[in-house]
C-alpha positions as CSV (number, residue, x, y, z in Angstrom):
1,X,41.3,-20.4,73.3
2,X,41.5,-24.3,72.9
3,X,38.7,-26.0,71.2
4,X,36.0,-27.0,73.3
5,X,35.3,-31.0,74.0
6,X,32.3,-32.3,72.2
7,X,31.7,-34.7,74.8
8,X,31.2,-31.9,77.5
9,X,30.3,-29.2,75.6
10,X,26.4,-28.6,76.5
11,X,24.5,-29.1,73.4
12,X,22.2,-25.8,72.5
13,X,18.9,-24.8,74.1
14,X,16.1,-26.2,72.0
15,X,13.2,-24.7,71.2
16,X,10.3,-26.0,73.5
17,X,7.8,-25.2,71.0
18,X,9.2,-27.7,68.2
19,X,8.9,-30.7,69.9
20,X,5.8,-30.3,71.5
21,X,4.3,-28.9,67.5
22,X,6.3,-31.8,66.0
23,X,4.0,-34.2,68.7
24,X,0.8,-32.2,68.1
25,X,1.5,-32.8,64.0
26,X,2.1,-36.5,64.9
27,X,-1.1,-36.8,67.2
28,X,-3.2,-35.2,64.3
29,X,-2.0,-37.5,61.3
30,X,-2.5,-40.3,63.7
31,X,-5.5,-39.5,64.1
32,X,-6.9,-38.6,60.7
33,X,-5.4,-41.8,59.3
34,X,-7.2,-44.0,62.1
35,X,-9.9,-42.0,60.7
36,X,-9.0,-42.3,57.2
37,X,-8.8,-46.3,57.8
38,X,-11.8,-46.8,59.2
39,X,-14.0,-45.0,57.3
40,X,-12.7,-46.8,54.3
41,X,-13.3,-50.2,55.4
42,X,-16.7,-49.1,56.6
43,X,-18.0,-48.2,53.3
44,X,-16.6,-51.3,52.2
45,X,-18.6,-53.4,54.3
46,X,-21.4,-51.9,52.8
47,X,-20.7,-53.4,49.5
48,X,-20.3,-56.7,51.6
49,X,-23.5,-56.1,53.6
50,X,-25.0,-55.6,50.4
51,X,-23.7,-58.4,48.3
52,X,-23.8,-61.3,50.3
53,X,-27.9,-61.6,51.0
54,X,-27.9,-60.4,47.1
55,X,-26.1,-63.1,46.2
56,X,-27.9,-65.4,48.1
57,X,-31.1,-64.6,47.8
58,X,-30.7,-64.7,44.2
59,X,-30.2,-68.2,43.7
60,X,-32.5,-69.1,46.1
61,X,-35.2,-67.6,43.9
62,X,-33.8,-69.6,40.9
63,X,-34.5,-72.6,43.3
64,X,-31.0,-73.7,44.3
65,X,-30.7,-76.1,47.4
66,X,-29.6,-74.4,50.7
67,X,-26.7,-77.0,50.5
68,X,-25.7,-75.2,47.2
69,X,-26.3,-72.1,48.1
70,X,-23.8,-72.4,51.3
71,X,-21.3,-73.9,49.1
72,X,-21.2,-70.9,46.5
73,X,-20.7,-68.6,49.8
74,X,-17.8,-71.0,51.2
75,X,-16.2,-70.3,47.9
76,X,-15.8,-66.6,48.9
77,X,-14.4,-67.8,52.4
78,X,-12.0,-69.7,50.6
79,X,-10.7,-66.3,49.0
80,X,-10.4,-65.5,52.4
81,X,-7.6,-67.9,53.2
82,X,-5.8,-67.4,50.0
83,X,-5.3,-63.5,50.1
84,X,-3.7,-63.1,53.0
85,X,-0.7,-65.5,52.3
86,X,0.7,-62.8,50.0
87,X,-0.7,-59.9,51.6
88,X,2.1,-59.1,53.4
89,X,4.7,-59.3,50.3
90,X,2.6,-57.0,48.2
91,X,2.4,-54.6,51.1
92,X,6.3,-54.4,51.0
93,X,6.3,-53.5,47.7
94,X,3.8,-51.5,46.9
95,X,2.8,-49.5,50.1
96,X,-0.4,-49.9,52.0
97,X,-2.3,-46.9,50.2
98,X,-1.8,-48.0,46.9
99,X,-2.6,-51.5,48.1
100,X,-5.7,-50.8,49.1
101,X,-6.1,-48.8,46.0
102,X,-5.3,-51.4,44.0
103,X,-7.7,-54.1,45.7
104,X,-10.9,-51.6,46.0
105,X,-10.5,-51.5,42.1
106,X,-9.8,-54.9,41.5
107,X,-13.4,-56.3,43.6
108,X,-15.1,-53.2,41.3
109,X,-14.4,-55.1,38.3
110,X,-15.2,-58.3,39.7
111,X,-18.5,-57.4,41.2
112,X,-19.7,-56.1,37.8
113,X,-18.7,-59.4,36.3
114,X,-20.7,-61.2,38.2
115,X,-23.8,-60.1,36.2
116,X,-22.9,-61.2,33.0
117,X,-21.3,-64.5,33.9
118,X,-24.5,-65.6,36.3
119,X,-23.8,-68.9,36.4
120,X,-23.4,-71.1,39.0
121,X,-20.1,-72.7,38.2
122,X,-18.9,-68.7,37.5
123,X,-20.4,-67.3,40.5
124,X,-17.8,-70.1,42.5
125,X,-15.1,-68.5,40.9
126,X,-15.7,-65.2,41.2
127,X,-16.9,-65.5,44.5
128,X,-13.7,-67.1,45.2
129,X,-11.4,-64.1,43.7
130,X,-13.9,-61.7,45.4
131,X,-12.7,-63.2,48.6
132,X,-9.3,-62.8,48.3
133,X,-9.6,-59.3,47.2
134,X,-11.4,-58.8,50.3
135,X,-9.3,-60.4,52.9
136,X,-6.1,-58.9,51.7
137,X,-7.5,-55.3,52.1
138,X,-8.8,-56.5,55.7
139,X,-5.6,-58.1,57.0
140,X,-3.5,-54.6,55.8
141,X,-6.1,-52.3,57.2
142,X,-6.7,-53.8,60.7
143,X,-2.7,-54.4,60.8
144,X,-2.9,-50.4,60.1
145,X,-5.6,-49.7,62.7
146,X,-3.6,-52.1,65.7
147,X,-0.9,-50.2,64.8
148,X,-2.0,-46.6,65.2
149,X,-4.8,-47.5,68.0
150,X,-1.9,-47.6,70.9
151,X,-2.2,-49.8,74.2
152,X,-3.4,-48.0,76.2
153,X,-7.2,-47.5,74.1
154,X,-6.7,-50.1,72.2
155,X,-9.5,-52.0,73.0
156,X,-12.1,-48.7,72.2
157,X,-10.1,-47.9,69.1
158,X,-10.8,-52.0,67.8
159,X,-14.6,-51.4,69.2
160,X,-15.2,-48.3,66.9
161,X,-13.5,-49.5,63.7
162,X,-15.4,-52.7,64.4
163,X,-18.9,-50.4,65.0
164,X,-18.4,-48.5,62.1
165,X,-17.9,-51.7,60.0
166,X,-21.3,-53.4,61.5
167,X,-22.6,-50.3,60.3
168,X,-21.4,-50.7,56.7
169,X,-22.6,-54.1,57.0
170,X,-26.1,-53.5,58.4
171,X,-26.5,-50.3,55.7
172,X,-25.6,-53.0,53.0
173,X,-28.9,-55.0,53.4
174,X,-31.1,-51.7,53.8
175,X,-29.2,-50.8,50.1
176,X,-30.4,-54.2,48.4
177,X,-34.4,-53.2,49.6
178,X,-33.9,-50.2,47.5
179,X,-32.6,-52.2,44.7
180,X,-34.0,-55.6,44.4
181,X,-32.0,-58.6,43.4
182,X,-32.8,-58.1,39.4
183,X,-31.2,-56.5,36.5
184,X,-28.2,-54.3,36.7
185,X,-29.0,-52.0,39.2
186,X,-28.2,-54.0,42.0
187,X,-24.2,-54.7,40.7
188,X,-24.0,-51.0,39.9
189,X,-24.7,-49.8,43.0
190,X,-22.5,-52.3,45.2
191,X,-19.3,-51.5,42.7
192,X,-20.4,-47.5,43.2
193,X,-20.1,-48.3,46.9
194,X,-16.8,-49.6,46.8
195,X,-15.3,-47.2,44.9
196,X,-16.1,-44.5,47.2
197,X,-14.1,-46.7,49.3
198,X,-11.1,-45.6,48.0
199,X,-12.2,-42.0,49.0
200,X,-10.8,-41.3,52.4
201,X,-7.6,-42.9,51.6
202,X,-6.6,-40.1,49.1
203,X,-5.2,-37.5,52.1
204,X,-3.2,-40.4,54.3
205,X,0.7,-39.5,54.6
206,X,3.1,-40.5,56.7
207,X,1.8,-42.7,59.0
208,X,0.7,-45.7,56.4
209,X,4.8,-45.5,54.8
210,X,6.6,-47.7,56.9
211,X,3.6,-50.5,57.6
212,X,5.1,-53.3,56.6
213,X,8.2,-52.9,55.0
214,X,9.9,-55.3,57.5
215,X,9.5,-59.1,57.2
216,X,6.8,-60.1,58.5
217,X,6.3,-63.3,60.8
218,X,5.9,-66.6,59.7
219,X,2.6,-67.9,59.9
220,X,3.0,-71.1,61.9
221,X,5.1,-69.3,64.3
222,X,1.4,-66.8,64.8
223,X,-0.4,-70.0,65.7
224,X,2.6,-71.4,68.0
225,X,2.4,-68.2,69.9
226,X,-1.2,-67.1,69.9
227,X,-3.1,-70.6,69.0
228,X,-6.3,-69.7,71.6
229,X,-6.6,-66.0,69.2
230,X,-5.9,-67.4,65.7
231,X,-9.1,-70.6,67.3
232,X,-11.2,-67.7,68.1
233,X,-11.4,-65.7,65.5
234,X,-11.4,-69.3,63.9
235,X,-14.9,-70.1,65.2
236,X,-16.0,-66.2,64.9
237,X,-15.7,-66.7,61.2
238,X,-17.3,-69.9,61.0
239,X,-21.1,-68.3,62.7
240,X,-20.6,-64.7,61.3
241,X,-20.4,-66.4,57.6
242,X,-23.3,-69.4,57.8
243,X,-25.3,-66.2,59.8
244,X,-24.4,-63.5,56.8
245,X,-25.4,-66.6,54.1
246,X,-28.2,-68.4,55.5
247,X,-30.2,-65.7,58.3
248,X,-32.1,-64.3,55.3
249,X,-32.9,-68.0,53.6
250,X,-33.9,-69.1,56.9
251,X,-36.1,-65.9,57.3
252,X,-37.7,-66.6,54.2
253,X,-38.8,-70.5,54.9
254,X,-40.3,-69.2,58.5
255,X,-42.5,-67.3,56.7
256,X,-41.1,-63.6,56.2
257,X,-40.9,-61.6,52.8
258,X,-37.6,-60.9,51.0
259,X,-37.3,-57.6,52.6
260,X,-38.0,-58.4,55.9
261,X,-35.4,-61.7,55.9
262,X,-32.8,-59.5,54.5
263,X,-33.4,-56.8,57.5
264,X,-32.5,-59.8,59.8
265,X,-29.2,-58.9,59.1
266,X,-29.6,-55.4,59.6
267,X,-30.6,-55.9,63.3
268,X,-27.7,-57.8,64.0
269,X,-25.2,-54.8,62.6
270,X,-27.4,-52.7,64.6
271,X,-26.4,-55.0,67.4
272,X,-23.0,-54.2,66.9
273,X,-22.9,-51.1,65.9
274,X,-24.9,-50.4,70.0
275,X,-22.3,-52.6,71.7
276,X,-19.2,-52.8,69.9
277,X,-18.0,-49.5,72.0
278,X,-19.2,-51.0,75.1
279,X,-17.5,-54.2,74.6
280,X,-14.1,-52.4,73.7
281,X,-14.6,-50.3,76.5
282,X,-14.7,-53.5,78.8
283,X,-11.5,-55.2,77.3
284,X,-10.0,-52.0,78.0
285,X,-10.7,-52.7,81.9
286,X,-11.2,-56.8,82.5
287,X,-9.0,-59.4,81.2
288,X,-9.8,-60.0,77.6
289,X,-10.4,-63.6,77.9
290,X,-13.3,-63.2,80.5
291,X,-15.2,-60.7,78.4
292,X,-14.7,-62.9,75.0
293,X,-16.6,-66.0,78.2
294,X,-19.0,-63.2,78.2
295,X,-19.8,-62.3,74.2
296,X,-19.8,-66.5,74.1
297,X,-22.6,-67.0,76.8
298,X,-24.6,-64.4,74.8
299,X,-24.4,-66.1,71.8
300,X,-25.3,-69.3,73.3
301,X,-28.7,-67.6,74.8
302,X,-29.8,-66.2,71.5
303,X,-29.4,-69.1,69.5
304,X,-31.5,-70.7,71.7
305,X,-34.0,-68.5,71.9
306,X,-34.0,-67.9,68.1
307,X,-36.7,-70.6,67.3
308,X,-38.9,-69.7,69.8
309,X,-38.8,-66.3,68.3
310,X,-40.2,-66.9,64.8
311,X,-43.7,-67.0,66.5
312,X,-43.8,-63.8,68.8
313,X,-43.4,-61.3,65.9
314,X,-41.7,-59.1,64.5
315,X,-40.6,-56.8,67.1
316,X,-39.9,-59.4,69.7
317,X,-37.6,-61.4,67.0
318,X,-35.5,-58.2,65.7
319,X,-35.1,-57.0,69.5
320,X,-33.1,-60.0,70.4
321,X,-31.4,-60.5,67.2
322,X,-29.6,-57.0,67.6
323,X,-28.6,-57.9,71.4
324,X,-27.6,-61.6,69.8
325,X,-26.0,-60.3,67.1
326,X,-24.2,-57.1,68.9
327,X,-22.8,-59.8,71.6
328,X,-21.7,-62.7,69.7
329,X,-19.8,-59.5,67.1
330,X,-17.9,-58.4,70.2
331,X,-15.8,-62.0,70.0
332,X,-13.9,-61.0,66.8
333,X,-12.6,-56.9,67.6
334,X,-11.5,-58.7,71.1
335,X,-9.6,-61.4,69.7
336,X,-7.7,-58.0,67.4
337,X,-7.2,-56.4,70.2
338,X,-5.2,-59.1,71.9
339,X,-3.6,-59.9,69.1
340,X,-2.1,-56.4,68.3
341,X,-1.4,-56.2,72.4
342,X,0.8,-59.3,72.0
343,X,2.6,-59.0,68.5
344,X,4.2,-55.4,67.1
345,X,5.5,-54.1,64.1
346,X,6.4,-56.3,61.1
347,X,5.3,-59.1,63.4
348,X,1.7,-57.2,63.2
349,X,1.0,-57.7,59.4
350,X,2.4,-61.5,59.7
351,X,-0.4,-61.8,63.0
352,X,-3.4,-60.0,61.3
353,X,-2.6,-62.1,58.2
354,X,-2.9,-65.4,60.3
355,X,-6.2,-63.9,61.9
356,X,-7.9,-63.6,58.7
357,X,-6.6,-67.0,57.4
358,X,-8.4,-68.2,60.4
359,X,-11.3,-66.3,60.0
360,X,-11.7,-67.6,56.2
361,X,-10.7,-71.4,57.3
362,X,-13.7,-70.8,60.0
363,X,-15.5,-69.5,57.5
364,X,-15.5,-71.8,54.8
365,X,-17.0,-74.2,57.5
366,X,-20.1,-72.1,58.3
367,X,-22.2,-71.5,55.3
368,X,-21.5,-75.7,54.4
369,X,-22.4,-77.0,57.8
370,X,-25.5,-74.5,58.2
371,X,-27.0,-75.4,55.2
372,X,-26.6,-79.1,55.8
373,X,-28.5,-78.7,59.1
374,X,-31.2,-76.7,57.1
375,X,-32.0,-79.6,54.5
376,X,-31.6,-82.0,57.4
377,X,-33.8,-80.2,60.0
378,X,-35.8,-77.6,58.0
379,X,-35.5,-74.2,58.8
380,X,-34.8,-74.9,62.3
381,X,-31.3,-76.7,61.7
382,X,-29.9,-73.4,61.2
383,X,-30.3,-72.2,64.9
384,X,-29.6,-75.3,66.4
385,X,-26.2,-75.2,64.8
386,X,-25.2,-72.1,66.0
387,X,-26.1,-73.3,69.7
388,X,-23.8,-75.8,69.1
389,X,-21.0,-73.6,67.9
390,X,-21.3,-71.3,71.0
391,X,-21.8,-74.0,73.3
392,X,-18.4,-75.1,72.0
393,X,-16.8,-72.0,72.3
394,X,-17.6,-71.2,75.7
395,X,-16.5,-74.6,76.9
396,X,-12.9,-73.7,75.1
397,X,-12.6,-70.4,76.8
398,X,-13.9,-72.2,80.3
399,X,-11.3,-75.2,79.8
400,X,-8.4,-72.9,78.1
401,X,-8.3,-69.9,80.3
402,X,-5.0,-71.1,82.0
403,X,-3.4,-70.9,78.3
404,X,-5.5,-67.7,77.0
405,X,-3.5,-64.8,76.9
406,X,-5.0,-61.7,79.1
């Protein structure tokens, strides 16, 4: 008999149960590593939920200026723009699980530190290395996230990782009324937090291995091919860090307690945590662009309403802090979403690693410039700036929509 021809011979019948078990197995780790990834960076906002009003709220009982106080927070965004510019390298080498590993025990040891070395020109520092620590894990894990979330949901994927971490952040306030801002028990309990961080990260497999391993994009070509994201999430970081800094501070000089100031906070994670679905849901159905017009008029309304709150009360003020708060936290998961809709792969890490350069440049600007419209116009500067900041922002998505990306 003469040998068959490979190129017409009909290759065997294959099993229809392997492929479609082989999918199922895929589906599942994607699944539990979205899982895995978000629940990880959720617990870790609660250590920065928790240690941003601790930090400032300390020094504004030791009497430090609100100007002062601002600048020892920019110091952190400042980390923020440093870490990411060699997040993608050490992602290459190392591998993103014991990347994130490595930087959940690195801000461990530098949280404790910052009890012993309590001073001022210290707490610059190590709120500086802090930062870095703390964007590098971000820009790897909502690379990780975009990645596994998929087109087609990506926008409720982006919407519950966000939720879950406005959770983390409103817990991390609710944590410091249980431990006060004196002694050691404070810094224990944030470093506890973030190492149960490192927790759901043990069982990830396959899916985290090849994140990364490519070159990643420059980051001036990021900004030549998404500048109206990388502005965005610019501007998000700039109100999300004077409003993490300087809500409590201005809480206390309108005449709350500690507890209640710090709770300020709170409501606006509980905010997000309500709306962040909804808003995901949304960018799932409209163009992004309009619903990131819609999170900006929101944010305009409640800073302008904010002042006028301070004398209704309690439950009139933390009401429309959470829809404030909820609205105006929509902008950032909606610039991610567009972000990880227009870059892929390799490509990914070099975007998310230009997003949260941007969100620390943005920051570093928040904490300075609120605090210098406190001591100029005190407490009310503080809301007064952040009508500014959304009235500025909706005007840029109003005049820019014919160059926003969808």
């Amino acid at each position: 008999m003469p040998e068959a021809d490979a190129s017409t011979t009909p290759p065997p019948h294959p099993n229809p149960l392997r492929p479609h078990g082989a999918e199922r197995e895929q589906d599942v780790e994607r699944r539990w590593s979205l899982a895995a990834a978000i629940a990880s960076v959720a617990v870790f906002g609660i250590g920065i939920g928790f240690a941003t009003p601790l930090f400032s709220l300390t020094l504004e009982a030791r009497g430090i200026e609100a100007s002062l106080t601002g600048l020892n927070a920019a110091a952190g965004y400042l980390g923020v723009v440093l870490g990411p510019l060699w997040t993608p390298l050490l992602v290459r080498r190392l591998g993103i699980r014991r990347f994130l590993f490595a930087c959940l025990a690195l801000d461990v040891v530098v949280f404790l530190t910052m009890k012993p070395l309590d001073g001022l020109g210290a707490w610059f520092a190590l709120r500086l290395l802090l930062g870095m620590v703390g964007s590098s894990l971000f820009t790897a894990t909502e690379a990780w996230i975009n990645m596994l979330a998929g087109d087609r949901s990506r926008g409720r994927v982006i919407g519950a990782y966000a939720a879950a971490l406005a959770a983390g952040f409103a817990a991390g306030p609710l944590l410091l009324v249980l431990t006060g801002i004196e002694g050691w028990t404070p810094y224990l309990a944030g470093a506890g937090v973030t190492a149960l961080a490192a927790l759901p990260l043990i069982g990830v497999g396959a899916s985290a291995r090849g994140l990364g391993r490519e070159k990643a994009a420059g980051l001036l070509a990021i900004f030549a091919r998404a500048p109206f994201i990388v502005l965005t999430v610019a501007f998000y970081g700039c109100f999300e860090s004077a409003a993490l800094s300087l809500l409590p501070v201005w809480g206390v000089r309108i005449g709350l307690d500690r507890s209640a100031a710090a709770a300020i906070l709170t409501a606006i994670g509980a905010g997000a945590i309500a709306l962040q679905l909804p808003v995901g849901w949304l960018s799932d159905k409209l163009a992004r662009v309009a619903v990131l017009r819609l999170c900006g008029a929101a944010g305009l309304a409640g800073a302008l309403l904010l002042p006028s709150l301070a004398a209704a009360g309690a439950a009139p003020m933390f009401a429309t802090v959470l829809l404030w708060g909820g609205a105006a936290s929509g902008i950032y998961p909606v610039a991610l979403a567009m972000a990880g809709a227009r870059f892929r792969g390799a490509e990914l890490v070099g975007a998310n690693a230009a997003l949260i350069i941007a969100y620390g440049v943005g920051s570093l600007l928040g904490p300075s410039l609120g605090g210098i419209a406190m001591d100029l116009w005190n407490p009310e500067g503080l809301p007064a700036a952040f009508a500014l900041l959304f009235a500025l922002f909706l005007a840029a998505t109003l005049l820019g929509r014919s160059r926003a990306p969808a």
